[in-house]
C-alpha positions, 0 to 999 in steps of 0.5 A: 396623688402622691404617697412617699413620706411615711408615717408623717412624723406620727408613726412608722406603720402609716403612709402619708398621702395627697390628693389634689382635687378641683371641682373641674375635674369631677367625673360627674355630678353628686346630684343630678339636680347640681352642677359637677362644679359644684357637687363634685364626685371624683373617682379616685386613682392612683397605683392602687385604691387607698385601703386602710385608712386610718385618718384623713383631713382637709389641707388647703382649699382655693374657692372662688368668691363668685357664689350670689349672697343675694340669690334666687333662694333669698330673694324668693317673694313668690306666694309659696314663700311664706318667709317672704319679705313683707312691706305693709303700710298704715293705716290702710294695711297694703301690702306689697311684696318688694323683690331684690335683683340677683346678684351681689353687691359693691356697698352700702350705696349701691345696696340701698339703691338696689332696695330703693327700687324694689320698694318703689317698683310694688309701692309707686315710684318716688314713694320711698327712699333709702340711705346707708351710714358708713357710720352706723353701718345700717340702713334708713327707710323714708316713705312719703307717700300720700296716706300712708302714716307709717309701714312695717318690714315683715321678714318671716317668723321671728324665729326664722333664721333668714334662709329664705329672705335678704333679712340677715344682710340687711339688718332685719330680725325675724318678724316684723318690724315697725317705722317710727312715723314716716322712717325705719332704720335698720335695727342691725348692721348690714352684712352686704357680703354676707356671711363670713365663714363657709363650710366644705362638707361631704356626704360620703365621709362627713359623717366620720369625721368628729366635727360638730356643731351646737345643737342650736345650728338648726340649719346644719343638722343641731349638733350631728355629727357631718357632713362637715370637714373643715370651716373656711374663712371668707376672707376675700370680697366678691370676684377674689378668691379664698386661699386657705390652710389648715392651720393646724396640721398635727391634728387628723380626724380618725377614720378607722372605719373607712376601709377603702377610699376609691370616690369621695364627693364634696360641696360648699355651704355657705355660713349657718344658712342653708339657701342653697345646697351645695353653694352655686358658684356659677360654673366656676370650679373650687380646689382642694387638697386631701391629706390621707393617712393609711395604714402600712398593713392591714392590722387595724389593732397597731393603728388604733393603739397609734391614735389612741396614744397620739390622742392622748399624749 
């Protein structure tokens, strides 16, 4: 944690400070049902604890693309699942309940052969097949199986969003879907490193911070305010890592109402679904950097009327 550029071209009654953090680091868990790389809470030290704090952001971060886009949250086909993924067949009305590995995967192909066998596995073996078009980018199902005419996916409700099945990343909407005679193809493309952006949040001072989203982000609170801080393109594939700066570093979240910051805790979720909170990045650690700005002296007044003016101008 360092503190010696003043005011930060903003003002002279402020003090810039950094605060480097990596997950590794973490004094313990956030959670006692994650792990600390994970949901990180850090004590945080220095000369003295950081008072009057005046604004805050996130500067840089470094996460590790080793979280699962198919993991035991939405692969779940367990009874108690009622968001499961459904295969039914006609005209008997079997119904099966396919389950896709844990894990990620390196394309289209290998995708298609990861769900070739989930059907199979539950509908007999050699019953169905599955393709992927680099062109069309979607997938094609093909059952031929003796007795059956035609089968249906079913992927929750129609308006579930897919927190809890593998629909969003393999082109399926909610509901159910109908082949046309012996094949289905895929109404949407896939989306096999799933989705493409990712938000660092915080339960501590996530709430302060004026970061919100629209109402219809049913998953990440409908529009509140927090625990977001900053949203994170995933830019990189599967086994690489995310290296990402605050592209525009004038802007600060006020943060008047934070008088001390001695621990602050953080965690990742991944795009607008919430299948795991915080983000399981098995065991490996993310890093980021704290941008902090506080106040010279303890008059809240003079920093307020900084703000107001650089909000302003």
């Amino acid at each position: 944690m360092g503190g010696n550029n003043y005011g930060y071209g903003l003002s002279d009654s402020l003090r810039y400070y950094e605060i480097e953090l990596d997950s590794l680091d973490a004094s313990n868990s956030a959670s006692a049902g994650a792990a600390a790389t994970d949901f990180p809470l850090f004590l945080l030290g220095g000369k003295t604890p950081l008072a009057g704090i005046a604004a805050l952001k996130i500067i840089e971060v470094q996460i590790p693309f080793t979280w699962y886009v198919f993991n035991d949250q939405n692969t779940d086909n367990s009874s108690s699942n009622l968001a499961r993924w459904t295969l039914t067949e006609y005209p008997s009305g079997a119904t099966f309940y396919p389950k896709l590995p844990v894990g990620n995967y390196a394309g289209g192909d290998s995708l298609a052969t990861a769900l070739k066998n989930a059907l199979n596995a539950v509908a007999g073996n050699n019953h169905y097949n599955v393709t992927y078009s680099s062109q069309t980018q979607k997938f094609t199902f093909i059952e031929n199986k003796a007795g059956v005419d035609s089968f249906s996916f079913t992927f929750g409700l129609p308006t579930n969003s897919g927190n809890k099945n593998i629909r969003l990343y393999t082109g399926f909407p909610g509901g159910t879907t109908f082949s046309n005679g012996q094949t289905l193809e895929a109404p949407n493309v896939v989306l096999i490193s799933g989705p493409n952006y990712l938000y660092v949040n915080s339960l501590a001072i996530g709430n302060l911070t004026n970061l919100y989203l629209p109402q219809g982000a049913v998953n990440l609170g409908g529009g509140n305010g927090g625990p977001q801080m900053a949203k994170i393109p995933v830019n990189c594939s599967s086994g690489e890592t995310i290296f990402w700066q605050d592209p525009d570093p004038q802007k600060w979240f006020d943060m008047e109402g934070l008088t001390v910051l001695n621990q602050i805790d953080f965690f990742l979720t991944l795009g607008n679904t919430t299948t795991q909170i915080p983000l399981r990045l098995n065991g490996v650690g993310f890093s980021l950097k704290l941008g902090v700005l506080a106040n010279e002296t303890t008059h809240y007044s003079s920093s307020s009327q900084v703000f107001k003016r650089l909000r302003t101008d």
